[in-house]
Structures are given as C-alpha cells and as structure tokens.
N, C-alpha and C positions, 0 to 999 in steps of 0.2 A: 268518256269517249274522246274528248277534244288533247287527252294525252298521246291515244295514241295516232291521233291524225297530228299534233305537233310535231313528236320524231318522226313520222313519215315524212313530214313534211319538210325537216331541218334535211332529213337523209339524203331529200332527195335535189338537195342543194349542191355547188360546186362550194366542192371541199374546202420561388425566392430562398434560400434559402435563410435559417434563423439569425439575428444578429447578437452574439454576445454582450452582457455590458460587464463594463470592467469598472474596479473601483474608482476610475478616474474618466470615467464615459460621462459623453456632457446630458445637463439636464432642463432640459431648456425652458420648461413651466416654471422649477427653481428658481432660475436666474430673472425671471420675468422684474418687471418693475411692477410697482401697486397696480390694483385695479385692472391689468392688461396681462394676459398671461402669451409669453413668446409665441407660441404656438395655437394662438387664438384663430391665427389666419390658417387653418388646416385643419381646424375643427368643426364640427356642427352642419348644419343642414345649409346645400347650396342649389344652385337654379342657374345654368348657364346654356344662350345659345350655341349652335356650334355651326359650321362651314369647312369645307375642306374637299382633297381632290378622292374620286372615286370610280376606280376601276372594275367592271363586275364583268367576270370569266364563265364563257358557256362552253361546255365541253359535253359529246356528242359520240359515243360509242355503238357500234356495230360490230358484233361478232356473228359468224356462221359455221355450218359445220367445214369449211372448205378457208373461210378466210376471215379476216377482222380490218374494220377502219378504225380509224379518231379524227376528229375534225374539234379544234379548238380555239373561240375565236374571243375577241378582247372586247371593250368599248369601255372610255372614258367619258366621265363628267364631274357634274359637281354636288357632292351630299351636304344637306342643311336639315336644320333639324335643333331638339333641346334637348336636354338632363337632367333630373335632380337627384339627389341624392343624399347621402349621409357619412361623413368622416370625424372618426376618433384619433389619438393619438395614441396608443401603447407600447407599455416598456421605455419610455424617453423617446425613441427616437424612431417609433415604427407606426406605422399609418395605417388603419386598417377600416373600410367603407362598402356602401351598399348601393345600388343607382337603379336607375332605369330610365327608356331614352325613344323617343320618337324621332326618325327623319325620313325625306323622300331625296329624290334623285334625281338628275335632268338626262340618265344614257337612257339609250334607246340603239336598242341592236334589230337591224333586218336582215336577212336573209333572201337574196332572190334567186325564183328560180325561173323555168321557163314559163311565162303567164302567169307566177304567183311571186309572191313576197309573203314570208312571216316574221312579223317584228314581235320582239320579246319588250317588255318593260318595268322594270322596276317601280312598284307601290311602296306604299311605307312600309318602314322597319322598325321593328318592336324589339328594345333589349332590357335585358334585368339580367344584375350580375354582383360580382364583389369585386374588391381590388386590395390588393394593399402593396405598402411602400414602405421606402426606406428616406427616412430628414436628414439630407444632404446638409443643410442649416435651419434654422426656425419656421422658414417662409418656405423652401424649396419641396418637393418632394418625386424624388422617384418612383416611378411604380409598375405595376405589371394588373391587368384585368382579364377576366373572362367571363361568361355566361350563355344565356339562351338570347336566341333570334328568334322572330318569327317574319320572313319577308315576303310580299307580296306579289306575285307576279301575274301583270298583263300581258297577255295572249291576242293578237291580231295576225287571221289571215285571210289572206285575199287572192283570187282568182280569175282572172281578167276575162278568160272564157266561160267559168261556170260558176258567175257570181252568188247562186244557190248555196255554194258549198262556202261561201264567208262568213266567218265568226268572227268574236269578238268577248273572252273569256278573262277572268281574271281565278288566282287558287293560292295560297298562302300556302308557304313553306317552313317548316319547323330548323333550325339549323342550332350552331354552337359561334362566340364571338372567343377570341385569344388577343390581345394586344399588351401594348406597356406605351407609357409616355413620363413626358414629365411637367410638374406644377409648381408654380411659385405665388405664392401670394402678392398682392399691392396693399399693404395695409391690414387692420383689421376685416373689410367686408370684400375685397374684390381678389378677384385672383383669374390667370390664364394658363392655358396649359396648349401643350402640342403632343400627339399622341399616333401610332400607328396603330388599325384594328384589322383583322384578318376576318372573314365572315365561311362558315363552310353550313349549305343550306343541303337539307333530303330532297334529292330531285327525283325521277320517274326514271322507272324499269319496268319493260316489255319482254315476257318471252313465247315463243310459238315455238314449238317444237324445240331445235336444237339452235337455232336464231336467236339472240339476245341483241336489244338495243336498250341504252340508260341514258341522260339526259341530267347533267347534274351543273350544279350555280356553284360561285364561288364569289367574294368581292375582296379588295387592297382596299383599302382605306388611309389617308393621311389629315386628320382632323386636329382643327383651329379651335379652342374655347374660350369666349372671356364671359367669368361668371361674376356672382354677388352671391355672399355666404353670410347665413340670416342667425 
C-alpha cells in the first residue's frame, strides 16, 4: 500500500578483455626473492574500510493516455562502509577475486509539497560480486567489478493537516553494481585503492488503466579504501 501512496505522493510534488602472454611477458612470482613472492600484496584474503562521495538519483515517471512527465532529482553525501574478500593472481599478470560489502549513507532527499513532505533515505547496502584485473607492476592492479545489491530504503511522510495519514516505512531493493578502480599494495599486508561504482536498484511500477507511474533509484559512487590482506 505505502508504494502506491509514495508515487502519489512524489507526483504530486513541484516537479576486460583477455591478455596474451608472450615468450617474453614478465613473470613477477619468478622473479620474486626467497620466502616473498612479488605479487604477495595482491593475493589472498583482505578486509578493508571504505569512505567516499555518494550521489543517489530518484527518477519519477508518469505516463497517461493523453501525456507523460519525469521529474529527476539528485542528492549527495557520504557512503562508509567495509569489504572482504578474496584475490588470486592468474596467468602472471591477471587478478581475478570474490567480495562482499556492507555500508550506509548520510543523503537524504525530501520532497515538499503543499502541507506534506516525503523524504526518501538510504539504509544499508549489501553487495557480493567478482572483479578482476589487469598487474600494471607487482603491487599495482587495475580492474573492473560488478555484482548484486540489495539496498534499503526509508520511506517518511508527513501531513501537517492529516497527521493520521503519516507513515514511516522502510522495503529493500534488489539491484546490480558495474564499476572499475585501481589498487596498489604498501608492502606485503596493506594496500589502498580508489574506485568508481555505479548502482542501478528494481524500483516500483503502478498501473490503473492506461496511467502508468514507476519510481526507480540509481547511485555514483567515488570510494576511498585502505585495507590489510591476511
């Protein structure tokens, strides 16, 4: 029920590919020195906070049999959150890893209309996915990621005249993540990375007759990591 009193209520707002090796392609575990393999920092299981800036996009469709709107609006903050995960090295000089990741969010988007306000707000974010890359040198790594979301969203609206009708809902959204960044090790154990994630989450769709309205999420992401790999 509280979906389709949401778009009512929004409505009624003022608007890789593979890498060959060659006989003479480097091999960086070879060249390693005793006891420490080059590529030690890019292997094995790691654990890193993360921070970084976070833009999440609400976009707001109305069609009828006679006309159609969109109304598309922004709000930034800050996503914080962890990771862990798992990276191999294959073929000399190809990365290839497993993760999953918790974090929340400080946006918060409202919406006013005459005697009401509805704010949307971002709960936590659940991902698990794969990545893999390409070893620019022993420590460095390019790469590219994607997987599943699952994000959260809080639901508040309020009625100055018919405070009866205030709620206060939250409903998890299933979505897909696509990003790339890049990583360099500090050593055997620590390592940072900077990474861009795109988020596209399943929002809601209404129809009544020949009326359709949808209501769909999106986020940017630009995220900060410095881990420890165990």
């Amino acid at each position: 029920m509280y979906k389709f009193m949401l778009i009512a209520a929004l409505a009624a707002t003022p608007a890789a590919p593979a890498f060959a090796q060659s006989d003479t392609g480097r091999d960086f575990g070879r060249d390693a020195g005793p006891g420490y393999g080059a590529t030690d920092g890019v292997n094995g299981f790691r654990a890193e906070p993360r921070i970084g800036y976070d833009r999440v996009i609400t976009e707001l469709n109305v069609e009828t049999a006679d006309d159609s709107a969109s109304v598309r609006e922004g709000k930034s903050g800050v996503t914080y959150g962890g990771e862990l995960g798992y990276d191999m090295v294959v073929n000399t000089d190809m990365m290839l890893g497993v993760y999953g990741g918790i974090e929340g969010s400080s946006v918060e988007q409202c919406f006013p209309g005459t005697g009401t306000e509805t704010c949307l707000t971002p709960g936590r974010n659940l991902t698990a996915g794969v990545r893999g890359g390409f070893l620019l040198n022993p420590n460095t790594v390019l790469y590219i990621k994607g997987g599943y979301s699952n994000g959260q969203i809080r639901i508040g609206y309020s009625d100055r005249d018919f405070p009866q009708d205030n709620f206060r809902v939250s409903d998890n959204l299933s979505g897909f993540h696509a990003g790339a960044g890049v990583q360099t090790a500090f050593g055997r154990n620590f390592y940072g990375k900077l990474e861009y994630v795109y988020t596209d989450y399943n929002g809601y769709e209404i129809t009544d007759g020949t009326d359709k309205a949808s209501l769909d999420f999106s986020r940017h992401q630009v995220v900060a990591g410095l881990g420890v790999r165990f």
